[in-house]
C-alpha positions as CSV (number, residue, x, y, z in Angstrom):
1,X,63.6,65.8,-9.4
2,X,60.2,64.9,-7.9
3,X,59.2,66.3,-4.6
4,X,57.6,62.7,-3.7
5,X,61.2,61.2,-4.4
6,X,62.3,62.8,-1.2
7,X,59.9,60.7,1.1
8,X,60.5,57.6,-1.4
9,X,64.3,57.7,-0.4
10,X,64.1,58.3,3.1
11,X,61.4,55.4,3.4
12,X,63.9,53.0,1.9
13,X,66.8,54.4,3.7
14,X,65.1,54.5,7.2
15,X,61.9,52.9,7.1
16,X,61.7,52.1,11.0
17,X,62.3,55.7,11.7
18,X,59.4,58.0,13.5
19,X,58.3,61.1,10.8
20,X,55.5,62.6,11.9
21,X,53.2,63.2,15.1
22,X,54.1,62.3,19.0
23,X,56.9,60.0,20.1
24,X,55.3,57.6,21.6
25,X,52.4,57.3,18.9
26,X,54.1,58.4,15.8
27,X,54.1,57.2,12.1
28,X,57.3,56.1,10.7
29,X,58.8,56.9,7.2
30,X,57.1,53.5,6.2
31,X,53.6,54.2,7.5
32,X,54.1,58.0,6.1
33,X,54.6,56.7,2.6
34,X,51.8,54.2,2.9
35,X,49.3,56.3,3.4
36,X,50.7,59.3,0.6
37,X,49.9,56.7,-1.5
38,X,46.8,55.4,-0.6
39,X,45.9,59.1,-0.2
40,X,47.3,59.5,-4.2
41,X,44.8,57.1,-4.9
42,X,42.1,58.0,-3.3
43,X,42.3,61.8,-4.9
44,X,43.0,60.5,-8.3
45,X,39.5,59.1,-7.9
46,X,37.8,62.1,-7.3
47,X,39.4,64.0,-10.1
48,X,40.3,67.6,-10.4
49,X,43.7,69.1,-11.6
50,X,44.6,70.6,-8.1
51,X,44.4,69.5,-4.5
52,X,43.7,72.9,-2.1
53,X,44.0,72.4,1.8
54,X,42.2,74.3,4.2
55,X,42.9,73.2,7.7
56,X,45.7,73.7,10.5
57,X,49.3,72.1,11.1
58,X,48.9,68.1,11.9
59,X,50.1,64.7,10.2
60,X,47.7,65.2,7.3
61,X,49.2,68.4,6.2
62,X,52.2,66.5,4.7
63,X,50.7,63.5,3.5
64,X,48.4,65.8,1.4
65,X,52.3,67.3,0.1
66,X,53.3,64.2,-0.9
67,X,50.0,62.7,-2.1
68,X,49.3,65.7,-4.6
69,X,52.8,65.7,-5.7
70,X,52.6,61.6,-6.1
71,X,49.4,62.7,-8.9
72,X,51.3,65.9,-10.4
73,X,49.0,67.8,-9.1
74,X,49.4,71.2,-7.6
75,X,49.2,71.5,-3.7
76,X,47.7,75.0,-2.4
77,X,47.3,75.6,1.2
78,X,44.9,77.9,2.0
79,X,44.9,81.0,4.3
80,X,42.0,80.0,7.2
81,X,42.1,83.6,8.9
82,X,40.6,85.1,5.6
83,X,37.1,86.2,5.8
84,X,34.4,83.5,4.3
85,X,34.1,85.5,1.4
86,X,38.0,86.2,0.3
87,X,38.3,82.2,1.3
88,X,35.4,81.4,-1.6
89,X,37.1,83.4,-4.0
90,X,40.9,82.2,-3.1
91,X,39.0,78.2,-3.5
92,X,37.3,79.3,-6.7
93,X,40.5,80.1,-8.4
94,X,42.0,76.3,-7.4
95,X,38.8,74.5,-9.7
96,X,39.1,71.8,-10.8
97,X,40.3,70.9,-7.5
98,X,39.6,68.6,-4.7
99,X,39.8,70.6,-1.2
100,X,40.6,69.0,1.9
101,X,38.8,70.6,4.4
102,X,39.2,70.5,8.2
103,X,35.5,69.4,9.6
104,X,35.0,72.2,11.1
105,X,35.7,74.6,8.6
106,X,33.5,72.8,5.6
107,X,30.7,74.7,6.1
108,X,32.6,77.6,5.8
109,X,33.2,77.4,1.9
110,X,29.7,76.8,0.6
111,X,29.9,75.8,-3.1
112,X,32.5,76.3,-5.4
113,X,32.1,75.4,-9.2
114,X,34.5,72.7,-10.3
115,X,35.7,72.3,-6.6
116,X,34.8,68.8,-4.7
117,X,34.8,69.4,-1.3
118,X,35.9,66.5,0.9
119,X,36.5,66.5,5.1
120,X,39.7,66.0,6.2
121,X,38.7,62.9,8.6
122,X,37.5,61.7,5.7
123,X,40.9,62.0,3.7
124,X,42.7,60.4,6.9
125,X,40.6,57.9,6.4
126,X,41.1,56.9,2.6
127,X,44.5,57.3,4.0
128,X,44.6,54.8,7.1
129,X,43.6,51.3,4.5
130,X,45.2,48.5,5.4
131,X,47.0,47.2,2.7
132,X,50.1,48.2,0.0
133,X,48.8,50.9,-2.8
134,X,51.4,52.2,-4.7
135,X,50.7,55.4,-6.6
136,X,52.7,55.7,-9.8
137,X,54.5,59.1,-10.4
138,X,56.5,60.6,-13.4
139,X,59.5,62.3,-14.0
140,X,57.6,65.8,-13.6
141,X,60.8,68.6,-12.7
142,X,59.2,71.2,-14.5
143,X,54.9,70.5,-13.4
144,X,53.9,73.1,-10.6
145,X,54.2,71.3,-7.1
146,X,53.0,73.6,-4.4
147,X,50.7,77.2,-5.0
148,X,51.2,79.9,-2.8
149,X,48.5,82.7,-2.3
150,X,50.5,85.8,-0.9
151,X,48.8,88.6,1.5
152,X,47.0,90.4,-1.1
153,X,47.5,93.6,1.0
154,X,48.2,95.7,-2.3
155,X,45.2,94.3,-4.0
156,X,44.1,90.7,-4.8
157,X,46.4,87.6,-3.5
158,X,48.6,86.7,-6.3
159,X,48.9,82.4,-6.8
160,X,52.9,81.9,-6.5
161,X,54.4,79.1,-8.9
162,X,57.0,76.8,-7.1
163,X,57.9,74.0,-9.4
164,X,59.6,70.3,-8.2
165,X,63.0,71.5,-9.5
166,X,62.5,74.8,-7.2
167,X,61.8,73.2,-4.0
168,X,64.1,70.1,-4.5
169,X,66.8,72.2,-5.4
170,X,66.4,74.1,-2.5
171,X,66.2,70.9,0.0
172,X,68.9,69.1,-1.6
173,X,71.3,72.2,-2.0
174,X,70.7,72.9,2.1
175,X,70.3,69.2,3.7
176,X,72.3,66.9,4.2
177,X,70.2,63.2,3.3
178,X,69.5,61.4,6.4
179,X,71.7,64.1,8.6
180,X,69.5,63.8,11.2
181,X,70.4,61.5,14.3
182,X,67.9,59.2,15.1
183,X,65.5,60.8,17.8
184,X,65.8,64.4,16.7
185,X,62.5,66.1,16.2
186,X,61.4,69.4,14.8
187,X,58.9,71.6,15.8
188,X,56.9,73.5,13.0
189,X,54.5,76.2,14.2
190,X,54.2,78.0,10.7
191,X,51.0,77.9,9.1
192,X,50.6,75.6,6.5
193,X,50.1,78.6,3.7
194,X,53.3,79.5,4.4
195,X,56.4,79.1,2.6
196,X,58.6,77.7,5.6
197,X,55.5,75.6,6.5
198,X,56.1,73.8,3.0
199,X,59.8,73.8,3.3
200,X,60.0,72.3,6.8
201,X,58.0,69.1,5.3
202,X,60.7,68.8,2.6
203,X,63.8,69.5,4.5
204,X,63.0,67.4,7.6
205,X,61.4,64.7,5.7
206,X,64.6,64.5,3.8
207,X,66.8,64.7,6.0
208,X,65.3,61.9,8.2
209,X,64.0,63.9,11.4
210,X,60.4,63.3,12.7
211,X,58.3,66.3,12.0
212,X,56.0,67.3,14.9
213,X,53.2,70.3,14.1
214,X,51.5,72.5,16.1
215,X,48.3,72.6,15.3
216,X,48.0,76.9,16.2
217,X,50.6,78.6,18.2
218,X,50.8,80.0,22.0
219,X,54.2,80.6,23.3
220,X,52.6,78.5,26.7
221,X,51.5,75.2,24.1
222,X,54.8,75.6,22.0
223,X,57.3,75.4,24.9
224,X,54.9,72.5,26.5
225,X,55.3,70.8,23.6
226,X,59.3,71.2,23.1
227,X,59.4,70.2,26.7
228,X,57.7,67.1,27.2
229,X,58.4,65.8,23.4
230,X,61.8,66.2,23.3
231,X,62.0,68.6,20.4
232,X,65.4,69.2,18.7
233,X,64.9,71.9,16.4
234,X,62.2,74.4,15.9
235,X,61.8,77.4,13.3
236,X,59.9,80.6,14.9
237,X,59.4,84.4,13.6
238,X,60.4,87.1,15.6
239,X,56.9,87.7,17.5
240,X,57.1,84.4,18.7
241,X,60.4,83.7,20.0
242,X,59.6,86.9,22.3
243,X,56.6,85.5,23.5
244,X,58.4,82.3,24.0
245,X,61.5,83.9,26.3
246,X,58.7,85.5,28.1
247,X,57.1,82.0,29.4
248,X,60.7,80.8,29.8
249,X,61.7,83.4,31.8
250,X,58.2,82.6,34.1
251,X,58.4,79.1,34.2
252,X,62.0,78.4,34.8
253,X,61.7,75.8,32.0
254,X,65.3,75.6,30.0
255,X,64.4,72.6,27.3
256,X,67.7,71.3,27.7
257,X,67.1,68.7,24.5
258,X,67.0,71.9,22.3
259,X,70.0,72.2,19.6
260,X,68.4,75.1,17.3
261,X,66.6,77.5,16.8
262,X,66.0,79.4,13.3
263,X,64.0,82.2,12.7
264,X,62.7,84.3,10.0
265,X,59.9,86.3,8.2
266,X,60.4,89.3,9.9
267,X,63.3,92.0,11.5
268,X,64.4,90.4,14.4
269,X,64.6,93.1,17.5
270,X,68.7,92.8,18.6
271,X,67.6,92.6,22.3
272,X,65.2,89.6,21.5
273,X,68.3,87.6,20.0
274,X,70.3,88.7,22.8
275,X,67.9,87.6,25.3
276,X,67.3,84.3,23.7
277,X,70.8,83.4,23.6
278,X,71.1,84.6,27.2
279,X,68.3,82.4,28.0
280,X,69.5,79.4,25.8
281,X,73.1,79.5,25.6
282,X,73.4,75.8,24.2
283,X,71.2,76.6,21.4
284,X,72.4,77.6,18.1
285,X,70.7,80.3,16.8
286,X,70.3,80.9,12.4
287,X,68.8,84.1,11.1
288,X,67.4,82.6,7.8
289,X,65.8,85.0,4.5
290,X,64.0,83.9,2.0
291,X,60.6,85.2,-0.2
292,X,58.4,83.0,-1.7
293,X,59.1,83.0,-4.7
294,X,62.6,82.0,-4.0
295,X,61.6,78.5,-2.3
296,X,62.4,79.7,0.9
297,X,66.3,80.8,2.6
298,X,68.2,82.4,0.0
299,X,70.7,83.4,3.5
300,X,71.8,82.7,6.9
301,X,73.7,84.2,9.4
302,X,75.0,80.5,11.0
303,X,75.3,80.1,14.9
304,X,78.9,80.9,15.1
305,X,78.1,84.2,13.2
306,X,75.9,85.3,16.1
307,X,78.1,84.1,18.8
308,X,80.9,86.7,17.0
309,X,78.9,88.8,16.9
310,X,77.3,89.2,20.6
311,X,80.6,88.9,22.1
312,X,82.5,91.1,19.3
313,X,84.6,94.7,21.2
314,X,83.4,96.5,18.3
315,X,80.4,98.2,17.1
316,X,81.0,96.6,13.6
317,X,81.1,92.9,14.7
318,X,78.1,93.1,16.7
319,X,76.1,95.7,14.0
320,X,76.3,91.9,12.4
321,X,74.0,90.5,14.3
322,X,71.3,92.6,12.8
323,X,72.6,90.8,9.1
324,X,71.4,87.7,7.6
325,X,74.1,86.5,6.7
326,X,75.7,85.0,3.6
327,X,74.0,83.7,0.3
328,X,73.5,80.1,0.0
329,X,76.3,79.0,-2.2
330,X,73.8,77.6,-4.7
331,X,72.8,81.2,-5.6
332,X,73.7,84.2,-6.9
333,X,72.7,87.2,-5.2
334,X,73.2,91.3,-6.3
335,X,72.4,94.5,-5.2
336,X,71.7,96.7,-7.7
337,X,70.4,100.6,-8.1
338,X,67.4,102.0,-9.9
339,X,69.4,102.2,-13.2
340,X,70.4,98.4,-12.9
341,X,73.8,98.4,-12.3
342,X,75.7,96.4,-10.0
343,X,76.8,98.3,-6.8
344,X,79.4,97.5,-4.3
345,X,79.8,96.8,-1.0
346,X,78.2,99.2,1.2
347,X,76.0,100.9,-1.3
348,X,71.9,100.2,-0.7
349,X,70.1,99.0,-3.8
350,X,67.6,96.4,-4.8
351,X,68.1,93.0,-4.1
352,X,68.1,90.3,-7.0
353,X,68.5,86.6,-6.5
354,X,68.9,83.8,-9.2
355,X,69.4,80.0,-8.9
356,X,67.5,76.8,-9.3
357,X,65.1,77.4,-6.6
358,X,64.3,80.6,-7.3
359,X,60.9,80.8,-8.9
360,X,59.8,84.6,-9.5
361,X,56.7,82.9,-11.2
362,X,53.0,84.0,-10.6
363,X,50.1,82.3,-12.1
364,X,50.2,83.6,-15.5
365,X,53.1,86.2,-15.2
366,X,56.9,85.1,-15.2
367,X,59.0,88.0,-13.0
368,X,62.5,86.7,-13.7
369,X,64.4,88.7,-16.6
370,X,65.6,86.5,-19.6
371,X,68.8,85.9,-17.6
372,X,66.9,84.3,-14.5
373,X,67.3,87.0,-12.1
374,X,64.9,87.7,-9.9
375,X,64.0,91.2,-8.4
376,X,63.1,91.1,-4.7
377,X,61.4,94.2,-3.9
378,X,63.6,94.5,-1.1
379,X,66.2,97.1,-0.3
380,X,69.6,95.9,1.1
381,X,73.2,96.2,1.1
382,X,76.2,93.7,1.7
383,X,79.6,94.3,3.8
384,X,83.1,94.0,2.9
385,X,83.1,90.2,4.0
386,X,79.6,89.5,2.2
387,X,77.7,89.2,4.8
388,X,73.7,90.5,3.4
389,X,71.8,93.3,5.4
390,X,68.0,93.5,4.5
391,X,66.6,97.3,4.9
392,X,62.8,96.3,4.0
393,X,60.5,96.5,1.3
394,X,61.1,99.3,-1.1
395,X,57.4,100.1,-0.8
396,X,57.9,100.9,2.5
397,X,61.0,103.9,1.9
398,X,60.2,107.1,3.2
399,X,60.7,109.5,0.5
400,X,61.6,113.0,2.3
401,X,62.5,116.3,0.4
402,X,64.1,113.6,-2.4
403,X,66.2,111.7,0.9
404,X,64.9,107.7,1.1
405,X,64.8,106.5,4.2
406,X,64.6,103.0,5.4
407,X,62.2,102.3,8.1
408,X,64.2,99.6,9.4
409,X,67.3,101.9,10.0
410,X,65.1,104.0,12.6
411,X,63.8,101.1,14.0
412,X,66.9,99.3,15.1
413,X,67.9,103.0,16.4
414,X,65.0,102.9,18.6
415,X,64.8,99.1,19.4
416,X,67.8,100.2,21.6
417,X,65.9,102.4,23.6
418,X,65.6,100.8,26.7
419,X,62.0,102.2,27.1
420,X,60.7,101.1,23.9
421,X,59.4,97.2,23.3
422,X,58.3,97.8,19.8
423,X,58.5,100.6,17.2
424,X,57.5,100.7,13.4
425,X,58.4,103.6,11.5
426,X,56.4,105.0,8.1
427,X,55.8,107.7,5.6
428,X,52.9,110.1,6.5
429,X,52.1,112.5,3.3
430,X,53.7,116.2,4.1
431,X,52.8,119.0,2.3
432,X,56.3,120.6,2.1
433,X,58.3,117.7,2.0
434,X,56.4,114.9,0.6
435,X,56.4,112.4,3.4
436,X,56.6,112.9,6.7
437,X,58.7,110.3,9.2
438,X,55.7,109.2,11.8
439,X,56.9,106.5,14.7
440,X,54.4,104.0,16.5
441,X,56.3,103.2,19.8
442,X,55.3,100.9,22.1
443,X,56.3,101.3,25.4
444,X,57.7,99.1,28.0
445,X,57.0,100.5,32.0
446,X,57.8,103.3,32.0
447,X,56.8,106.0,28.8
448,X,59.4,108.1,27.7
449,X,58.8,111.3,26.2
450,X,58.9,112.2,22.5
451,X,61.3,114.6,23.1
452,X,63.6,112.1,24.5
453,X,62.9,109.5,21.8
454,X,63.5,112.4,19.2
455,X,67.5,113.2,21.0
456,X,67.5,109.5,20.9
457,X,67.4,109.3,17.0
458,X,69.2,112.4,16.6
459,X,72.4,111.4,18.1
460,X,73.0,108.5,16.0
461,X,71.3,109.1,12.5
462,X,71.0,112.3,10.6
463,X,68.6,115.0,11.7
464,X,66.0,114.2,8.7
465,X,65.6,110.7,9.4
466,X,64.6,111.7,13.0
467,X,60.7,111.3,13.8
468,X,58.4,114.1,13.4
469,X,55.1,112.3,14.6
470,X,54.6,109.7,17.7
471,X,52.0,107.4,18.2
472,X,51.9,105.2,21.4
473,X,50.0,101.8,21.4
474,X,49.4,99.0,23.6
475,X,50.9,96.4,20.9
476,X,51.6,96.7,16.7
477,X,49.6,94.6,14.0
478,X,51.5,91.3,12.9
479,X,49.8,88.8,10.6
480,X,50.0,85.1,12.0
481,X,53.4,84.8,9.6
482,X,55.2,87.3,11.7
483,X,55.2,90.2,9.5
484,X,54.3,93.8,10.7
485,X,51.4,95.3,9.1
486,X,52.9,98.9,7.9
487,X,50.1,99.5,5.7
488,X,47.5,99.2,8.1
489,X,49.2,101.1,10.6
490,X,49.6,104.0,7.9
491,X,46.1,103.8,6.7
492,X,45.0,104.4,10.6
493,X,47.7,107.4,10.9
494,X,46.6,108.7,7.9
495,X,42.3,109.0,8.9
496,X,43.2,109.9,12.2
C-alpha cells in the first residue's frame, strides 16, 4: 500500500474536516490533498530522484510527505542542528534531489552537485494554485518512501530504508481509519528527522485528526499552544514532559481538553510519570518503543497498564511502570543471548523484532537475517505476563571483572533518590577490572554525598554494580530527540 493512499482515503471520507495548522485558520483534508498534488507537480518538474527537507515542524512538512510519495520519490528530512559542513555532506548523499529549504537556512547549504535547491515559500507557493492538479501515483509497496539519517555518533550517519509497506503497515496495524472524533487535534513537537515526526503525519492523517506542529519546542510555547488550541493528544520524550510539569506546576494551567499523552525515545524517570499523572489525572498516559528501523512503536505499556501499576501494593506491579509494555500484536518479538537462542522469561538478552513494518534496511546493507528478524542492539527482558523491559543499548553495558551491567538498572536505583534529578551511569576503563562504574548525578537542592549515594545503590543491587566514580553537573547532554548523550559524557570523563 501507498503512503499517499492514506491522505487519498481520508480526503474522500472527510473532506470538510480541519488537518493541519490552527483551528480557526486551518486546511482541511480537501485543501491538504490539493496542494500534495499541486506540490507533486511542481517537483516532478524540477526533476531529481529524491525530495530532502531542511526546515522546522509546520503545514509544509507533510505536504512535502505526501507530495514525494505522490512521485515515488524518497522523502529525507534533514537534521538542521548539524554543523554547515556535516549538513553539505548529509545533502550531497540525497543527489539527484530537489531540497526544500526553509529561507532562512538556504544560504546555509552552498552548492551541492545534482541537488536543486528551492525555498520553502517558494514550494508553499507552487502549492497554494488555485485550481484541481491531480498527480498520478503507482502501486509502489516495495519503492523507498521516507530516508532516515541516524545520529552518526559511532561514525558517519547511516541513510535508514523505510519502504510504503513498512510505514503503512505500521499505521494501519495501530489506527483505527477515521477513529478520531471530529475536533480532536494533535500536537507534534518531534523534529521532522525524526521517526515519530514521520509517523505522527501518517497516523493522524489517517486516522482523521488535525495535525498541529510546533515549529521548535519550549515547555512555556508547547503548553500555550495545547491550551489555547484545544489539543487532544500530544507525543513528548522524557526531557520534555518534565519541563512541561514544571510550567504546569507554575502556571496553574491543567489543559482540561487533554485525553493523551505518549511518550518515547528515551528512559522515562518513574517520578516524572508519577508526577505527570498526579498533575493530569484525566490523561491517559502510553509508554511507546520503537527504533527506526522498525517504523516506529514495536510496544506500549496502554494507560490502564500505568494506572495498575501506580496504584499496585506490590513492588512487582508498580516495578511495571518502568516496562514498555507488550508487543504490537502485528509483530513478533524475542529475546535472545549471544549464542542466538531463544531465552525465557526473565533472562536479559538481545532484543529481535520481525513484522511488516520492520525495515532493518540501510542504504546499501540489509540487517534482517534470511528469516526477517531484526536485531535491535538493545538489551531487554520480558515478565511472566509479557510485558517488555528495555535495559539500553548493548553498547552501553558495563563490562566489570567479566559481570555486564546495565546502566539503566543503576539509574532507576538512583532516580529514587530523592536528592538526585538526573543520573547517567557508564563504563570508565579500569586497569584491574576492565571498566570501572562512574555516575554523573545531578542534584536537586540539596547535594548528597557520595557516600550516601554509594549505601544507596548498595542496599538494593549487588556490591559490584555500585558506583566507584561521581561526577556532579548542573544538567546532562540530550540531543533535541530526547536521547542522553552517554558517549559524550564518557569521552569528557575519560580526558578529565
Amino acid at each position: 500500500m501507498h503512503t499517499a493512499l492514506l491522505l487519498d482515503m481520508i480526503a474522500d471520507a472527510a473532506p470538510d474536516r480541519l488537518a493541519l495548522g490552527a483551528r480557526a485558520e486551518g486546511l482541511t483534508f480537501a485543501e491538504t490533498r490539493r496542494r500534495a498534488h499541486h506540490g507533486a507537480a511542481w517537483l516532478e518538474q524540477l526533476g531529481g530522484t529524491n525530495v530532502a527537507f531542511l526546515g522546522l515542524n509546520g503545514p509544509s512538512l507533510p505536504i512535502a510527505v505526501f507530495a514525494s510519495g505522490m512521485l515515488a520519490r524518497p522523502f529525507a528530512p534533514l537534521n538542521y542542528r548539524l554543523p554547515d559542513g556535516d549538513l553539505r555532506k548529509l545533502l550531497a548523499r540525497t543527489a539527484p534531489s530537489v531540497a526544500i529549504v526553509d529561507d532562512d537556512m538556504v544560504g546555509r547549504l552552498g552548492q551541492a552537485e545534482g541537488v536543486t535547491i528551492v525555498s520553502r515559500s517558494a514550494f508553499d507557493a507552487a502549492c497554494r494554485v488555485q485550481g484541481d492538479c491531480e498527480a498520478q501515483f503507482l502501486d509502489v509497496d516495495h519503492d523507498i518512501a521516507v530516508l532516515l539519517f541516524t545520529s552518526g555518533t559511532t561514525g558517519e550517519p547511516k541513510a535508514a530504508i523505510l519502504r510504503h509497506r513498512n510505514l503503512t503497515s505500521y499505521v494501519i496495524s495501530t489506527v483505527e481509519f477515521l477513529g478520531s472524533e471530529d475536533g480532536e487535534a494533535a500536537l507534534v513537537s518531534v523534529p521532522p528527522y525524526h521517526i515519530a515526526g514521520v509517523s505522527a503525519i501518517l497516523t493522524g492523517v489517517y486516522s482523521g485528526r488535525r495535525i498541529l506542529h510546533l515549529d521548535a519546542f519550549t515547555p512555556e510555547a508547547w503548553v500555550a499552544t495545547a491550551a489555547a488550541e484545544g489539543i487532544t493528544h500530544a507525543m513528548v520524550v522524557p526531557t520534555m514532559l518534565g519541563r512541561i510539569l514544571d510550567v504546569l506546576e507554575t502556571t496553574g494551567e491543567t489543559l482540561p481538553e487533554m485525553r493523551a499523552i505518549s511518550y518515547g525515545g528515551g528512559r522515562m524517570p518513574l517520578p516524572t510519570i508519577e508526577r505527570a499523572m498526579n498533575l493530569l489525572p484525566h490523561v491517559d498516559f502510553a509508554n511507546a518503543y520503537g527504533l527506526t528501523e522498525t517504523s516506529s512503536t514495536i510496544s506500549i505499556l496502554g494507560p490502564d497498564d500505568h494506572r495498575m501499576a501506580v496504584y499496585a501494593e506490590d513492588e512487582a506491579g508498580r516495578r511495571r511502570l518502568g516496562s514498555v509494555g507488550k508487543p504490537l500484536p502485528s509483530l513478533e518479538l524475542e529475546i535472545r543471548g549471544p549464542d542466538g537462542a531463544v531465552l525465557g522469561p526473565n533472562q536479559s538478552g538481545e532484543i529481535y523484532v520481525r513484522g511488516e513494518q520492520v525495515s532493518g534496511e540501510y542504504a546499501g546493507k540489509k540487517v534482517t537475517d534470511d528469516d526477517g528478524w531484526f536485531a535491535t542492539n538493545d538489551g531487554g527482558w520480558m515478565d511472566d505476563e509479557g510485558y517488555l523491559y528495555v535495559e539500553g543499548r548493548l553498547d552501553d553495558v558495563i563490562v566489570r571483572g567479566g559481570e555486564n551491567i546495565s546502566p539503566g538498572e543503576i539509574e532507576d536505583v538512583l532516580r529514587e533518590h530523592p536528592a538526585v534529578s538526573d543520573v547517567a551511569i557508564l563504563g570508565l576503563p579500569d586497569d584491574q577490572w576492565g571498566e570501572a562504574v562512574a555516575a554523573v548525578i545531578v542534584a536537586g537542592e540539596d547535594r548528597p554525598s557520595t557516600d550516601d549515594l554509594a549505601a544507596w545503590v548498595k542496599a538494593r543491587l549487588k556490591s559490584t554494580k555500585t558506583p566507584e566514580i561521581w561526577d556532579f553537573r548542573d544538567a546532562l547532554p540530550y540531543n533535541d530527540t530526547g536521547k542522553l548523550l552517554r558517549r559524550q559524557l564518557r569521552a569528557e570523563l575519560a580526558k578529565a
